[in-house]
Structures are given as C-alpha cells and as structure tokens.
C-alpha positions in Angstrom: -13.6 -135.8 0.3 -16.9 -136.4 1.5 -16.9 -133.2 3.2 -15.5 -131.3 0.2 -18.8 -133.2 -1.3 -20.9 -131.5 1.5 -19.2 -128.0 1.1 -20.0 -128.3 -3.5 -24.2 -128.8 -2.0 -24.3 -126.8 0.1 -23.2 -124.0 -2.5 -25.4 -125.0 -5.3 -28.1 -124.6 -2.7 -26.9 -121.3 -1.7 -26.5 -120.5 -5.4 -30.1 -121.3 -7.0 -31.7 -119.7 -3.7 -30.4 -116.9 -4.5 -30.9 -117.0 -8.5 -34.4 -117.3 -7.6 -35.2 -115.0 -4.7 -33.0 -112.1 -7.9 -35.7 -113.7 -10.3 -38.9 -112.6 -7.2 -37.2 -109.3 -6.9 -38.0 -108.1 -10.5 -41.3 -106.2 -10.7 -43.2 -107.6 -13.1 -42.0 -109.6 -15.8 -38.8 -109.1 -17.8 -40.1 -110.2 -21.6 -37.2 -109.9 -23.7 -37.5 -106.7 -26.2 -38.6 -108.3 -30.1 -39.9 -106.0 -32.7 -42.6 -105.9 -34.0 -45.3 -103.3 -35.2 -46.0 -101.5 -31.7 -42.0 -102.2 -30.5 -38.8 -100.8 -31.9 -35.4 -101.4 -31.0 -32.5 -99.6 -31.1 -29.3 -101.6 -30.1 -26.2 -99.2 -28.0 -23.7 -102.1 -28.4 -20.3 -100.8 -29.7 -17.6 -98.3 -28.4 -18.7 -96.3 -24.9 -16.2 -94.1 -23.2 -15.1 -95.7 -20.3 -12.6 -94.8 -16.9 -11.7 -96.4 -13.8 -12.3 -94.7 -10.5 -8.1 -95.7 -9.3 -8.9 -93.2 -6.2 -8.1 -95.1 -3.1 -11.5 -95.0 -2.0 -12.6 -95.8 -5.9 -15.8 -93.2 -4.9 -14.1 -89.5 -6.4 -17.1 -90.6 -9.3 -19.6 -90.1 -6.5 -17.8 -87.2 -4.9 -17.3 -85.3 -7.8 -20.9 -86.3 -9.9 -19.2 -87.9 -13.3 -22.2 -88.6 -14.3 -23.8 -84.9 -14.2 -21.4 -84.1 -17.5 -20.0 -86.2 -20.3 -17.2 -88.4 -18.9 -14.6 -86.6 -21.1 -14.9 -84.1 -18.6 -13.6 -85.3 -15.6 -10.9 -86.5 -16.6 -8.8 -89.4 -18.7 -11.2 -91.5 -21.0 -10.5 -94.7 -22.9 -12.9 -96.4 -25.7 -14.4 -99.3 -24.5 -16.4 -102.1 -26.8 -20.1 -103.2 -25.1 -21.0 -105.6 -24.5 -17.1 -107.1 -22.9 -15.3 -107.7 -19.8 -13.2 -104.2 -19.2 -10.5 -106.0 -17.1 -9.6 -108.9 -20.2 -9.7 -106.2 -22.9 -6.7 -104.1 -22.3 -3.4 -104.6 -21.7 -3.2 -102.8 -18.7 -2.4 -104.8 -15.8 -4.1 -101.8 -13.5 -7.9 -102.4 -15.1 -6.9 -106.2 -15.1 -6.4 -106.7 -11.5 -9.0 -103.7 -10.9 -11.8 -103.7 -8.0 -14.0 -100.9 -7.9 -16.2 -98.5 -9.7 -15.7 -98.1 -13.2 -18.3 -95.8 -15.5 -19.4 -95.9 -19.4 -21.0 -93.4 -20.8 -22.6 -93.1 -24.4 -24.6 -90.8 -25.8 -26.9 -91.6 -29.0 -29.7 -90.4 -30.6 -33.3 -91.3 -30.1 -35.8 -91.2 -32.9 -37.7 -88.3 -33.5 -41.3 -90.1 -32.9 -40.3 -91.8 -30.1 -39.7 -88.4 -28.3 -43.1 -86.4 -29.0 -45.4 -86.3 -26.1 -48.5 -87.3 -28.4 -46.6 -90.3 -29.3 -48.1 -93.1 -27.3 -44.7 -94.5 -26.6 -42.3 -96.0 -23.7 -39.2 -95.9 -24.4 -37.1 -98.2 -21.7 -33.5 -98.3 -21.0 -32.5 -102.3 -20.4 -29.2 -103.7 -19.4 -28.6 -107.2 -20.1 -26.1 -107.6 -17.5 -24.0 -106.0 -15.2 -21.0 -107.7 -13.0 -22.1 -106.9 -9.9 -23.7 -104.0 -9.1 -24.7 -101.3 -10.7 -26.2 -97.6 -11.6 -27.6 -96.0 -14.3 -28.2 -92.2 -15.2 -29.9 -90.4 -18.0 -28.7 -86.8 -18.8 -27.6 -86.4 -15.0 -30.5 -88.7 -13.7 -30.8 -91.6 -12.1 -33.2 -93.6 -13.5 -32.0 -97.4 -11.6 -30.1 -99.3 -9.4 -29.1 -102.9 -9.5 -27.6 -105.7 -7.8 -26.3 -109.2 -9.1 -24.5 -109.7 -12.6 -26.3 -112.6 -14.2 -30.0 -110.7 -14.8 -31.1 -108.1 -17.4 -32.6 -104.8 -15.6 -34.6 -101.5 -16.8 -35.9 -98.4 -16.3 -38.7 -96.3 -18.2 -36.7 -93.4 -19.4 -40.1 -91.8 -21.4 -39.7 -88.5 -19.6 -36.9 -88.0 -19.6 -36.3 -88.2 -23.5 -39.0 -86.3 -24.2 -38.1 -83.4 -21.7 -35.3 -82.3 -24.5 -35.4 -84.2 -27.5 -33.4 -81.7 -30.0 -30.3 -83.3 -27.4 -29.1 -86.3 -28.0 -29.5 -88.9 -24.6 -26.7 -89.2 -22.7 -26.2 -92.8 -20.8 -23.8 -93.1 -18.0 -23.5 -96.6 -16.1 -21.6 -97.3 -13.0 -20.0 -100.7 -12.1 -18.8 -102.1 -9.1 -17.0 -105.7 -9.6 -16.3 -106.1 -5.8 -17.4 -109.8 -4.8 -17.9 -110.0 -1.0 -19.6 -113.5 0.8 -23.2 -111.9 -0.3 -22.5 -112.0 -4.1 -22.8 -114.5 -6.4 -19.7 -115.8 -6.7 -18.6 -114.9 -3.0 -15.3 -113.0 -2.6 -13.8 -110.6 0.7 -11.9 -107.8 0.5 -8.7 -107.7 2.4 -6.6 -104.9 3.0 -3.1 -104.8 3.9 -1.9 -102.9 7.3 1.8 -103.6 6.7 2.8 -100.5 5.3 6.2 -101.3 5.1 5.3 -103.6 2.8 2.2 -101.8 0.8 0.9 -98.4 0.4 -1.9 -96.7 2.5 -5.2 -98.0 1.7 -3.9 -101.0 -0.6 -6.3 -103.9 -0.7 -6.8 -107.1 -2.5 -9.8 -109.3 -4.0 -9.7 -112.9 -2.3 -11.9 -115.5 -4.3 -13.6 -118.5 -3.4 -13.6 -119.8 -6.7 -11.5 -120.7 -9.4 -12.1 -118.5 -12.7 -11.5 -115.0 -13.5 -13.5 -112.4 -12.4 -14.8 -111.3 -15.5 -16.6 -107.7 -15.2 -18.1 -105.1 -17.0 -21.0 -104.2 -19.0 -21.4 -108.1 -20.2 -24.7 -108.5 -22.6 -26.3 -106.0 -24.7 -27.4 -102.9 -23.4 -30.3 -101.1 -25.8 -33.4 -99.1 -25.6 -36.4 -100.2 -26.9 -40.2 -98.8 -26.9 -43.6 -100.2 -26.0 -47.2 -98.4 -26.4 -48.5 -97.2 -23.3 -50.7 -100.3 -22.7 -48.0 -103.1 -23.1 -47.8 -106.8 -22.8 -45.9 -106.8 -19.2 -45.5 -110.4 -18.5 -46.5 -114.1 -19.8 -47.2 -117.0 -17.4 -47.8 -120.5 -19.3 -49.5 -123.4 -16.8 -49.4 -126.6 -17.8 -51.3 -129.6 -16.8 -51.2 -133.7 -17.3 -53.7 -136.6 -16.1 -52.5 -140.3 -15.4 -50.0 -140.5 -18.4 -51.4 -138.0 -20.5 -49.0 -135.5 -21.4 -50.8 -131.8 -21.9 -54.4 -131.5 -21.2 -55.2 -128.1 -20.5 -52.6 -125.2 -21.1 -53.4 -121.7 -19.4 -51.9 -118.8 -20.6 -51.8 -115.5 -18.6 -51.1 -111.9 -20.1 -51.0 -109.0 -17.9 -50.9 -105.5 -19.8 -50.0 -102.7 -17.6 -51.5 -99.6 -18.6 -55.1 -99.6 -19.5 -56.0 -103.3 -20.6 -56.1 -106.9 -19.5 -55.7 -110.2 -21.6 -56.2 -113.6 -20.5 -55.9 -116.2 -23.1 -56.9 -120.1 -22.8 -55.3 -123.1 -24.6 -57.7 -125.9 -24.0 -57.6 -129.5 -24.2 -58.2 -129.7 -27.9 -55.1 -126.9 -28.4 -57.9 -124.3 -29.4 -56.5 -120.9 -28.4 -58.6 -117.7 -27.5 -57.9 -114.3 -26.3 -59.9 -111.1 -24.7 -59.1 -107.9 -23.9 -60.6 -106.6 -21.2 -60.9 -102.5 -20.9 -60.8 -100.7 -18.2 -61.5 -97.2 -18.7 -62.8 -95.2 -21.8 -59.9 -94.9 -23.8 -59.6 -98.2 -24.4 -62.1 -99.6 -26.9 -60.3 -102.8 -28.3 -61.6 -106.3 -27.4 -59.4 -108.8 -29.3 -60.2 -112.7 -30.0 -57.9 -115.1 -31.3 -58.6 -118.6 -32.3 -55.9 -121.0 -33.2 -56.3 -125.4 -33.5 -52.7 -126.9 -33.4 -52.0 -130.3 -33.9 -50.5 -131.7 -30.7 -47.3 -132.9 -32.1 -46.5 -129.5 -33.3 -45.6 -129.2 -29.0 -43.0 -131.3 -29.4 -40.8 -130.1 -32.1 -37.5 -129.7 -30.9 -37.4 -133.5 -30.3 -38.8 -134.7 -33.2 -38.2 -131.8 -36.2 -40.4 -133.9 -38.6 -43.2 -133.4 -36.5 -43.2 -129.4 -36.6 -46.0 -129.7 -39.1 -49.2 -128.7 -37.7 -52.6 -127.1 -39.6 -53.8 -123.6 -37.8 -56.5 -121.2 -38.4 -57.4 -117.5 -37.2 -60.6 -115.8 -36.4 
C-alpha cells in the first residue's frame, strides 16, 4: 500500500515536470486568439476528411506523400467531426482499437484581405490539441511539428496563403496516438512473435493507466490573424508586504515585430502603458491610465464587490 503510495508521487512528479518543461518549450507566449479590431478569427471546427494509415508499418502516408494532394486522392476517406476523439466516434472496432498515424485534411477559404501582400496581416494556423504527436502541412508544406496532446501549437502560415490566394488553403494534419514510457500517459508497444497465433507485424498498445486512450484532433483548430507588430506574450508579477495582499503589480508586454510595451500597475492600482519604437515605421507611442478600486481584484470571490470607478487618458 504504502508503496503503491510511493509509485502515485512519484508519477505526479513525473507528470507536472514534464507539463512544465512542454510549457518552456513554447517560443514565446501562446495568448489565446480573441477578436478584436486588429484580430480576426475564423473557426475550421466541423467535418474534415479523415483516413487511417492500417499499413503494417502505419507510414505508406509518409511513403507515398498524402499530404502533397487532397486526401481523396490516395485512397478511402471517411468524414470526420473536429474537434473529437476518431477512435470513440465510429463504430468500427479497427479505428477503435487503432495505433498509428491517422491524417485530416480540410480545405477552406481564407478572406480576401487577409491574403494581399499590402495587407499588414499574420495569419497563423493553431491547433488546440493534438493526442500525441503531430504534423501539419499547408498546400503540400510543412509548416510544424509537435509533440504532447494536452497544449495548443502554431505556425505563421502568412506566405504561404498569400503565395496563391485565388486557391482555397488546403490543411492536412497527421496524428500519431502511440503512447510509449516518454509520453504523457506512458504506454509500450508490444508486438507479437507467435505467428501461429497472430499475423506478421501484429502489435498491441499496453497502458499504464486506466482510461481510454482518447485521440484525435481534440480542441478547436482555427486560423486567426494579427498585424505584423503583435502583442506576443503577457507576464503579470505580483507582489505583497507583511500581510498586505497586492502592493505593486508589474505587467510585461512584449510585441514582436517592430514595437515594445511595458505597462506598470502601481501601488495605488494606477495603470500606464508606452510603446517604445524601434525603427522608422513605427511612430505610435501609446499611454493608458486606469485607477481601480482594489476590491474590484477580487471579484470571483466576492461578486458584490465587482464594482470599481476607472478612468482613461
């Protein structure tokens, strides 16, 4: 019992070390996409074409480049919903007990002004998440790779929508559900020599756990566009004295691309913000100042305190 104890500690460790050191591997920050003037999203949830790679080495998608043409191509397609778990939508006991490389593809559309050159715009590709790993192409190029199933990734896919934007974008993603002791859960791959028994190259997931393995294309995937100078990340410090709770609140914002802001929320909850430019076509300096009453911090505990007085200059 106690050792069983041991063994369940041992794992959260293992499992929150490696949470974090995914989180340390993302370049930059990860903001998620909200509209607003400068940002537009368009959502790709719905039906994608979808197929399982049942080769026996579950790589003929590699070896024969699916993702160069539309899926329909190469072979038997089936519609599948995103964002969903591929192996507890069908009734197919095949994709249910299925390990290997399967591939969506969709292809949509992308507004007209997001594809002129002179438009100002990014326009990123973002995958909320994807059981375990992963690969992405746009019209026959690979744009990422990623590994883990519980975090969002992206890719800037500006050029590659503008290159030919009276075609509509075609998106082709590759998944690969096989757990082994370096994934998060852990799983190995055994494969079975009797062949009396089981045909050549037959194999099977063992688990270390006790839930299905769910996999697929599970959260949202979508595009969405920035302006060339972009708010890239967000870091809030906070700080306390004795038993004070917030005395001084710093808040961070690095813009990739041309500018920099730092913003300040002082002791007395004033807020200010500069932009700092860097090169000549950036000309915008931009101050905020906001006073907030310091209840107003603690509203989701006390919703009769989400009152507070503010004012902009």
């Amino acid at each position: 019992m106690q050792g069983d104890r041991k063994m369940g500690r041992a794992w959260k460790i293992i499992f929150f070390s490696l949470l974090w050191s995914s989180c340390l591997a993302l370049e930059g920050g990860m903001l998620t996409p909200k509209e607003s003037r400068s940002r537009e999203i368009k959502e790709l949830n719905g039906v994608w074409m979808f197929r399982a790679d049942f080769s026996k080495t579950r790589n003929t998608g590699f070896e024969q480049r699916w993702f160069t043409k539309s899926l329909s191509e190469s072979g038997p397609v089936i519609d599948m919903p995103v964002p969903a778990s591929f192996n507890d939508i069908t009734q197919d006991p095949r994709l249910r007990d299925f390990i290997g490389w399967v591939w969506y593809e969709k292809e949509v559309w992308v507004p007209q002004r997001w594809t002129a050159v002179d438009s100002g715009q990014r326009v990123v590709l973002r995958v909320g998440s994807a059981h375990y790993n992963s690969i992405a192409w746009v019209n026959g190029a690979q744009v990422t790779q990623h590994e883990g199933g519980h975090l969002p990734f992206e890719a800037d896919i500006t050029r590659l929508v503008q290159s030919n934007p009276s075609q509509p974008c075609r998106i082709t993603i590759a998944v690969n559900n096989t757990l082994s002791l370096h994934t998060l859960p852990p799983g190995s791959i055994q494969y079975m020599s009797d062949e009396t028994k089981y045909p050549a190259g037959y194999f099977v997931q063992n688990t270390n756990f006790d839930f299905f393995n769910y996999a697929g294309l599970h959260r949202p995937v979508l595009l969405y566009t920035t302006p060339k100078a972009y708010i890239d990340d967000i870091t809030v410090t906070t700080d306390f004295a004795d038993s004070t709770g917030l005395d001084k609140l710093q808040q961070h914002s690095t813009l990739t691309g041309l500018r920099r802001t730092t913003a300040d929320l002082q002791k007395d909850y004033t807020f200010s913000a500069k932009t700092e430019c860097f090169n000549a076509s950036c000309s915008t300096v931009h101050n905020d100042n906001e006073r907030h009453a310091s209840n107003a911090l603690w509203c989701y505990y006390h919703p009769q305190h989400c009152s507070y007085t503010g004012s902009n200059s």
